[in-house]
C-alpha positions in Angstrom: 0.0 0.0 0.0 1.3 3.6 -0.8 2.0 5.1 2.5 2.2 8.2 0.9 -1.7 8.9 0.0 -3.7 10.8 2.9 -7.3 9.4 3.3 -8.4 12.8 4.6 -6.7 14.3 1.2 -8.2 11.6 -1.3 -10.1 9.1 0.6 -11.4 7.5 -3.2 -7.1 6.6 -3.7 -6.3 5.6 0.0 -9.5 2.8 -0.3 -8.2 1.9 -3.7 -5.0 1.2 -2.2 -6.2 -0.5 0.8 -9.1 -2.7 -1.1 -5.7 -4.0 -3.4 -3.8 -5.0 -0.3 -7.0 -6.8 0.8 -7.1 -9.1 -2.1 -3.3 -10.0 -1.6 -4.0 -10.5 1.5 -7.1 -13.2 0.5 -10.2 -11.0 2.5 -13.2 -12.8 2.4 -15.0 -10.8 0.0 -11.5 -10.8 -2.2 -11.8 -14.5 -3.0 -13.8 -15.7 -6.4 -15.9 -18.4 -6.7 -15.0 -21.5 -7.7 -16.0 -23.5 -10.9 -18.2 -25.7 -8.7 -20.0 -23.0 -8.0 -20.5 -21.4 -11.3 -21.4 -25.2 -13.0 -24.3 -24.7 -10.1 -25.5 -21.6 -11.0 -25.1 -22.9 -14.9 -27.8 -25.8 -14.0 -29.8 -23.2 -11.9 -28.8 -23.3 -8.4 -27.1 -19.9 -7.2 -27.5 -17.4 -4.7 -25.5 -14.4 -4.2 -25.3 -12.1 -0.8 -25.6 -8.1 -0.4 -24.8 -8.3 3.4 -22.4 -11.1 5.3 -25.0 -14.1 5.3 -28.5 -14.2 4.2 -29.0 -14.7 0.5 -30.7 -12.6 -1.9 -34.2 -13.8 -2.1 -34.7 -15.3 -5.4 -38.0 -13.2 -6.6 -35.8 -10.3 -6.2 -34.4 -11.2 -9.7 -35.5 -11.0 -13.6 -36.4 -14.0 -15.2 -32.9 -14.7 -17.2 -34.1 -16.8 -19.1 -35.9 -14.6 -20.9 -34.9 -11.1 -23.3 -31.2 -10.2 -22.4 -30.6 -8.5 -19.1 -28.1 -6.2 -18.0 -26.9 -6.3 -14.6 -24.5 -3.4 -13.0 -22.2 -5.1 -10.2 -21.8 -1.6 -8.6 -18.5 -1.1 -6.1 -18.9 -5.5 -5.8 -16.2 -6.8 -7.9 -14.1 -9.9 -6.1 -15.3 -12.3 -8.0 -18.5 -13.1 -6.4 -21.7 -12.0 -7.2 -21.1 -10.9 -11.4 -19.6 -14.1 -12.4 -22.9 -15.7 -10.6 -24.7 -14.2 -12.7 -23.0 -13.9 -15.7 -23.4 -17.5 -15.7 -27.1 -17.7 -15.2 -27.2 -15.7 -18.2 -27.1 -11.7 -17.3 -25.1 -9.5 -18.9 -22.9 -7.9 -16.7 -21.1 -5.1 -16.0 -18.8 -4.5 -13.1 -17.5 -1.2 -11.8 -15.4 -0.7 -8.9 -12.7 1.5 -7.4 -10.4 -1.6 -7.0 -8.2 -2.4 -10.0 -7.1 -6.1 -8.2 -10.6 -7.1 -6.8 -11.1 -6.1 -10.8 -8.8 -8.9 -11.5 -10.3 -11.5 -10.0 -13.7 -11.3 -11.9 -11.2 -11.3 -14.8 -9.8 -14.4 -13.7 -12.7 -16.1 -13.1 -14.1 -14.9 -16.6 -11.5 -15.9 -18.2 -11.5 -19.5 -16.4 -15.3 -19.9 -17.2 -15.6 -18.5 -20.3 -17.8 -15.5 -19.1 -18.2 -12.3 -20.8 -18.0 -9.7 -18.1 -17.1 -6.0 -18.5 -14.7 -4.3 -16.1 -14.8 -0.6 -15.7 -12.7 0.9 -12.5 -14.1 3.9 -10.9 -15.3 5.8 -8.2 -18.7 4.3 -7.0 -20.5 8.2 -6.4 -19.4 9.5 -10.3 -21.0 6.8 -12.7 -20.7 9.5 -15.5 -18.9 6.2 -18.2 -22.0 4.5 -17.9 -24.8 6.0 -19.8 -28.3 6.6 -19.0 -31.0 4.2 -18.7 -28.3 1.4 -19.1 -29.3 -1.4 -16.8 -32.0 -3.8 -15.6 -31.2 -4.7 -11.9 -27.9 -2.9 -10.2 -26.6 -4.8 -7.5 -24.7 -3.3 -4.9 -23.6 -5.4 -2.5 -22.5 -3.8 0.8 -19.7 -1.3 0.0 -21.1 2.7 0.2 -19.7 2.3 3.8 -16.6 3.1 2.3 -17.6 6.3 0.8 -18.4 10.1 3.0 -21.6 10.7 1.0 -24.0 8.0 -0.2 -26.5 10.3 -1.9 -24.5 11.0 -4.8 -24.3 7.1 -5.4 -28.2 6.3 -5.1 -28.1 9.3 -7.3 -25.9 7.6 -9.8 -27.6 4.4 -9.4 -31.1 5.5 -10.7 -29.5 7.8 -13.4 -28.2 4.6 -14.9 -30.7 2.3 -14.3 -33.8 1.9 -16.8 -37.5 2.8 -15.5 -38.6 -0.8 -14.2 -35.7 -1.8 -13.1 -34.4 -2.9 -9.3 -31.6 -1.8 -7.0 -30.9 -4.3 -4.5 -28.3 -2.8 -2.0 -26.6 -4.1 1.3 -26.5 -1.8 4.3 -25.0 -1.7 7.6 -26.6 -0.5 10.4 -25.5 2.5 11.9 -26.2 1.5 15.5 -22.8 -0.6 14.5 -20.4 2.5 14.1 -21.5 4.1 18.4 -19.7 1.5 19.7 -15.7 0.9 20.4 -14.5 -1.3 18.1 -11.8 -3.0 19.8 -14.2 -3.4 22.7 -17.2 -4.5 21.1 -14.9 -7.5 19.3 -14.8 -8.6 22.7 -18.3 -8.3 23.4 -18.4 -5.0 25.3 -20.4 -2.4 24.0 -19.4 1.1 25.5 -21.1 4.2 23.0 -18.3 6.1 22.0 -19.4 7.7 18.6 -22.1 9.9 16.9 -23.7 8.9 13.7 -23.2 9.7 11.2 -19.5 8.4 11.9 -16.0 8.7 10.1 -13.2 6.8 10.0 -11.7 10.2 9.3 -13.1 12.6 12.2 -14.2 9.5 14.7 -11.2 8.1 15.5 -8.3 9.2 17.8 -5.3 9.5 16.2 -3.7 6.3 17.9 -6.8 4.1 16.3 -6.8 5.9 12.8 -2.9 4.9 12.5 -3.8 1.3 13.1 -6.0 1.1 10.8 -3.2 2.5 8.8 -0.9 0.0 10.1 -3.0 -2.7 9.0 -3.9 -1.5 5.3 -7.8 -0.8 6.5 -10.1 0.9 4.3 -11.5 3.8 6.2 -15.3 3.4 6.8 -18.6 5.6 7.0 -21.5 5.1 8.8 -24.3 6.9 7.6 -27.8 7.7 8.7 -31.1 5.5 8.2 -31.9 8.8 6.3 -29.5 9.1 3.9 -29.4 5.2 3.5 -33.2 4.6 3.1 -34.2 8.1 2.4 -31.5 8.9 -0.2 -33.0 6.4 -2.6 -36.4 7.7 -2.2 -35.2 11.1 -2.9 -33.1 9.4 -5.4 -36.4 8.6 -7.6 -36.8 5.0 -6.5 -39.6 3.0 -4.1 -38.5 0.4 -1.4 -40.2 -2.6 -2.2 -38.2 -4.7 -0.3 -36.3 -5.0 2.3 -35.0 -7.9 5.0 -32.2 -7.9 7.7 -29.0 -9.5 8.3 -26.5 -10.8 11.1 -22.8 -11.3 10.9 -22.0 -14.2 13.2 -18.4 -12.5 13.6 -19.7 -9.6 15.4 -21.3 -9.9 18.9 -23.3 -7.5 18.5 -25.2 -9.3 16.1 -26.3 -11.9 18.8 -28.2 -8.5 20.3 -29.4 -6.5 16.7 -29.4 -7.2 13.1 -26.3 -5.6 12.1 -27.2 -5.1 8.3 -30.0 -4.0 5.8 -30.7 -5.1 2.6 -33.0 -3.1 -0.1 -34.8 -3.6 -3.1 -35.7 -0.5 -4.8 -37.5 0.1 -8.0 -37.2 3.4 -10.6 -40.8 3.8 -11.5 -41.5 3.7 -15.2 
């Protein structure tokens, strides 16, 4: 990682950076399926995830089996969820900050004989992609690693096509008012306001760690601009369900994560 890039200065370059040390160092949500899993989905039996565990119910999808359908994989490259569904016949488009968690949808393309298109950007300035371009976006859950999640849900409906979905993966913000280091041990002491930063949150002493360790800075933003922004956005929840991380403690005491299906009216 460059130790040279401020994430106060350019917080869209430090998260590259630290996303790219996170697939050398094989995070979960760096490591592509396998080609078990894609014959699977070939025959019709796949699920993907937008939050830690619970999979995507299945009516939340197109038929595609049917006319063509094209799928935006927004800030969810890894090698997950588009190669799932490039298999079951979408086509898909991925576009993410990370040029190696770009790679490995590449690699498993390229392994599987799936057309995928890569484009590398910044999840809140979808201004390659045009208009009205997709079906369904999914958009696994990532905008915690962005200050301002109303310019993405912004984004997201300018590109999608009147009809189509947005299915998203949220964390709760009631995660972020806790210590961190303490609540991995099970103590929960509030020590944060929401919305939170990585950036302004932290003491010094915990933001170097994080530095330390090649951690992408995080957000935690408000139920409003999380659930509200999409409405103002132009879309309609139609959906929603919530998850639990089994890692975390605190999800033995609260769902830790959202998911959302939203819907640009025609």
């Amino acid at each position: 990682m460059n130790p040279n890039i401020d994430p106060a200065a350019d917080i869209v370059a430090y998260n590259r950076a630290a996303w790219d040390s996170q697939v050398r160092k094989g995070n979960r949500w760096t490591v592509p399926v396998t080609p078990e899993e894609i014959e699977r989905a070939r025959e019709g039996d796949w699920s993907i995830v937008l939050t830690p565990e619970k999979p995507v119910p299945r009516e939340w999808f197109p038929d595609f089996n049917g006319e063509p359908v094209e799928v935006l994989c927004l800030a969810g490259s890894g090698g997950q969820q588009a190669p799932i569904l490039a298999a079951v016949g979408a086509k898909v488009t991925v576009f993410d900050n990370s040029p190696a968690q770009l790679s490995q949808d590449r690699m498993v393309a390229e392994r599987e004989g799936l057309d995928i298109k890569l484009v590398q950007g910044d999840m809140a300035d979808l201004s390659e992609l045009a208009d009205e371009s997709f079906d369904l976006i999914v958009h696994p859950c990532s905008n915690c690693f962005v200050p301002n999640v109303l310019p993405v849900w912004k984004e997201a409906s300018r590109v999608m096509k009147p009809g189509g979905n947005l299915l998203s993966g949220i964390v709760n913000p009631v995660v972020y008012l806790f210590d961190e280091q303490l609540m991995e041990k099970g103590e929960f002491k509030v020590c944060h306001k929401i919305p939170y930063s990585d950036l302004t949150s932290l003491s010094d002493k915990q933001r170097q760690a994080y530095l330390n360790d090649d951690e992408a800075f995080c957000f935690g933003h408000t139920l409003a601009d999380q659930l509200g922004g999409q409405i103002e956005a132009g879309l309609v929840l139609t959906g929603l369900f919530e998850d639990r991380w089994s890692e975390w403690p605190i999800s033995d005491h609260i769902p830790t994560f959202i998911a959302t299906k939203a819907t640009k009216l025609k």
